[in-house]
C-alpha positions as CSV (number, residue, x, y, z in Angstrom):
1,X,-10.9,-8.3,15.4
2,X,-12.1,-4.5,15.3
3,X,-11.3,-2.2,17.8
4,X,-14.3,0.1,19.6
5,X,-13.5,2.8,16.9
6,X,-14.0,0.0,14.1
7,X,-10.1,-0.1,13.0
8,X,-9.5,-3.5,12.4
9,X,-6.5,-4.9,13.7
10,X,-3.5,-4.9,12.0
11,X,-1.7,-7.9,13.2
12,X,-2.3,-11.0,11.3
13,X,-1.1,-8.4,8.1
14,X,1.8,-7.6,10.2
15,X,2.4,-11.5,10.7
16,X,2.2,-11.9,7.4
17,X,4.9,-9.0,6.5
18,X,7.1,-9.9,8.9
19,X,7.4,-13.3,7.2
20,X,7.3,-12.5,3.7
21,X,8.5,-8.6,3.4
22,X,12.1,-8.9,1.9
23,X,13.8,-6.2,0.9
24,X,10.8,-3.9,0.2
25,X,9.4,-6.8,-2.0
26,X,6.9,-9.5,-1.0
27,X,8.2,-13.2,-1.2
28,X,5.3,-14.6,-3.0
29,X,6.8,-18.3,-3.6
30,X,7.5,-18.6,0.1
31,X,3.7,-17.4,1.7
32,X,2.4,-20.5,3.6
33,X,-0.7,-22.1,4.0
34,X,-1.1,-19.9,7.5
35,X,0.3,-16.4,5.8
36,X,-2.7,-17.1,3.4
37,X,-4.9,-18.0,6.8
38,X,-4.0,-14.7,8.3
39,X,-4.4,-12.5,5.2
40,X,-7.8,-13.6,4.7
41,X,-8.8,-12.9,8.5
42,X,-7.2,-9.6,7.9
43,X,-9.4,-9.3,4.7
44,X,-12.1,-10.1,6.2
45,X,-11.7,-7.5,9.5
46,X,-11.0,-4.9,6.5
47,X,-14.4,-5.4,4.8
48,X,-16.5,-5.4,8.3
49,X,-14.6,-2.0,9.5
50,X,-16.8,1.3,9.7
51,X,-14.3,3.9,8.2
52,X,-17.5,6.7,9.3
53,X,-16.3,5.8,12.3
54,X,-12.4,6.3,11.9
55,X,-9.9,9.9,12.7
56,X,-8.9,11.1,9.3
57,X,-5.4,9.2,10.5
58,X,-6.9,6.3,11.3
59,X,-9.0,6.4,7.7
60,X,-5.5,6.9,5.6
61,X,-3.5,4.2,7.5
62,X,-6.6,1.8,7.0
63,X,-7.0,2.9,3.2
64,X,-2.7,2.5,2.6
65,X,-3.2,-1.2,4.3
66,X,-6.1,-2.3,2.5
67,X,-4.2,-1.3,-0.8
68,X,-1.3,-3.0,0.3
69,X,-3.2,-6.1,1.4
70,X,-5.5,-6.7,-1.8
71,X,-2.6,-5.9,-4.4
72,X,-1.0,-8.6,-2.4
73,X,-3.6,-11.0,-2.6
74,X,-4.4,-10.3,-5.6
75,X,-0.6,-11.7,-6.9
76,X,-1.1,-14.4,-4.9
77,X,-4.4,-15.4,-6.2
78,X,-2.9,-15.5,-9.5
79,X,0.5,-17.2,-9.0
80,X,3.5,-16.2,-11.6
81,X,1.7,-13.2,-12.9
82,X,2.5,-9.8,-12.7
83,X,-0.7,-7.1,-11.4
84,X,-0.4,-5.4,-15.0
85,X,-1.1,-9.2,-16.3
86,X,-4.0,-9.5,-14.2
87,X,-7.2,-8.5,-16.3
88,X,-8.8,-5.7,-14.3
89,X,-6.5,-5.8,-11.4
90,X,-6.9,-1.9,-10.5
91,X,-10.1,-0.8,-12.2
92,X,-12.6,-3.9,-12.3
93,X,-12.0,-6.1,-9.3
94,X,-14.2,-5.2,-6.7
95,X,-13.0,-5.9,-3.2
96,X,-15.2,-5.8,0.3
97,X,-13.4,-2.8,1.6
98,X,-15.6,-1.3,5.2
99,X,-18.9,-2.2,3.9
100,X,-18.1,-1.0,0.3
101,X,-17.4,-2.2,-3.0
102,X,-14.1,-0.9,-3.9
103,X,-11.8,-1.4,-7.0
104,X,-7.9,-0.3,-6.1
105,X,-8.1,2.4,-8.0
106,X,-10.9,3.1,-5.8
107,X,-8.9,3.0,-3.1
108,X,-5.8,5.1,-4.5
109,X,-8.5,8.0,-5.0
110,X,-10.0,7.6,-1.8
111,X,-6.0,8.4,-0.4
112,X,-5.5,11.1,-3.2
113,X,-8.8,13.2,-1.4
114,X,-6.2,13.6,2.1
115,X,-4.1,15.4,0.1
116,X,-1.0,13.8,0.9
117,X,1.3,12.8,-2.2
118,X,3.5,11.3,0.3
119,X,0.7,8.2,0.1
120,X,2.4,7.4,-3.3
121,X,5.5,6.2,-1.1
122,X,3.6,3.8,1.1
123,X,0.9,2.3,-1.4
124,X,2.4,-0.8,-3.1
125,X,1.3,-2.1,-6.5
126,X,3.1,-5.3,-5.8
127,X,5.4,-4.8,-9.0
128,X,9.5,-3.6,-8.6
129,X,8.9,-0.1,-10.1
130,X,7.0,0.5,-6.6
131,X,8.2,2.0,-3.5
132,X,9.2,-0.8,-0.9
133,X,6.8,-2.5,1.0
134,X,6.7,-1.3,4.4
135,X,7.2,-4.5,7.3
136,X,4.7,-4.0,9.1
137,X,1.0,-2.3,8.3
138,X,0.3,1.1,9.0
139,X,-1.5,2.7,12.3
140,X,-2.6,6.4,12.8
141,X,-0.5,6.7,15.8
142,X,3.0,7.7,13.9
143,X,1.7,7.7,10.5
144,X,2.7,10.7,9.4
145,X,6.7,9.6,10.9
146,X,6.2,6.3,9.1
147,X,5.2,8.3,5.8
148,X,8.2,10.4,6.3
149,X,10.2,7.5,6.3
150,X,8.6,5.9,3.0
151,X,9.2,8.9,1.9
152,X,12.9,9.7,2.5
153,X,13.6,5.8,1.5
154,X,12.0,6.0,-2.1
155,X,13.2,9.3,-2.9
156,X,17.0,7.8,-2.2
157,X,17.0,4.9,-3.6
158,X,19.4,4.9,-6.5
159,X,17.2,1.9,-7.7
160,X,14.5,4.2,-8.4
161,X,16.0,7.9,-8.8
162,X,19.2,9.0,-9.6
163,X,20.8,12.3,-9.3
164,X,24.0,12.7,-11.4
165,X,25.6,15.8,-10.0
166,X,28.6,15.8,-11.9
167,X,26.7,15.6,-15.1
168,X,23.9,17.7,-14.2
169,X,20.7,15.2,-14.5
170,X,18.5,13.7,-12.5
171,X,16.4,10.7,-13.6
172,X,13.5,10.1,-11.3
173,X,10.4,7.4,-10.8
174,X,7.3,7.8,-13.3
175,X,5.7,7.8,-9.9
176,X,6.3,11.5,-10.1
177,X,5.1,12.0,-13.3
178,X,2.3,9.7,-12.7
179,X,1.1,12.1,-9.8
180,X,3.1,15.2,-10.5
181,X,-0.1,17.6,-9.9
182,X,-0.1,16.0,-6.4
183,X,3.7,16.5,-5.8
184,X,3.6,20.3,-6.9
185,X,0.6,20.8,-4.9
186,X,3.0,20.2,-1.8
187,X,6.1,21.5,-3.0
């Protein structure tokens, strides 16, 4: 279902997160007949949305949970692999994304033009080196808390950085390398 302002609703993607996000991962063995059910509805709301229509809040929540949503589905449309393994995965696969086309790299750009590295926290390329997968999908009311949050989470996670005071060094995510012009831009 879309809303008036042509956000589509987030809940059968929450449903489906609150069953199968586990530990900022995504339980791919365990999704269900009816998790697959409600991702496709939500799949389908995603490519009849009007993003013209959307706040620039509602535009970057809908963008982080459509990301989310097809990496997800794409993994499970090709059980055991992982999204590296998938042949075009981020620049060839066209998804039906608010009318449009769109590739996730597509996507990932479209989030890199609000100017907001923190999107690099929230997006999830369904592989471990990622940030955690948020529980529930993302809404423009609170978004920029919620981002905070990613945020604050990834940054101190000793899975993904470390910072060694007593031996001087820090060791941090490629995900900082792979976007550093973005996270200099805002400090």
């Amino acid at each position: 279902a879309l809303a008036a302002e042509g956000v589509p609703d987030p809940a059968p993607f929450d449903a489906v997160l609150a069953a199968r996000a586990r530990g900022g991962g995504f339980d791919y063995r365990g999704a269900t007949g009816q998790d697959r059910k409600r991702l496709a509805a939500y799949l389908a709301n995603l490519g009849d949305a009007q993003p013209a229509q959307m706040t620039a809040d509602e535009r970057k929540a809908f963008d982080i949970n459509s990301y989310n949503a097809l990496a997800i589905q794409t993994l499970l449309d090709h059980p055991g692999k992982k999204i590296t393994e998938v042949e075009g995965a981020f620049r060839t696969v066209k998804h039906r994304v608010g009318s449009e086309s769109l590739t996730l790299d597509e996507i990932e750009d479209r989030l890199r033009r609000t100017n907001d590295a923190r999107i690099h926290f929230a997006i999830v390329c369904a592989s471990k080196s990622c940030p955690p997968l948020a529980a529930r999908g993302y809404r423009a009311e609170g978004l920029d808390e919620a981002l905070d949050r990613q945020a604050r989470a990834f940054v101190n996670d000793p899975q993904r950085n470390v910072f060694d005071r007593a031996r001087g060094r820090i060791a941090l995510s490629m995900i900082f390398s792979w976007n550093r012009r973005e996270f200099e831009r805002d400090g």
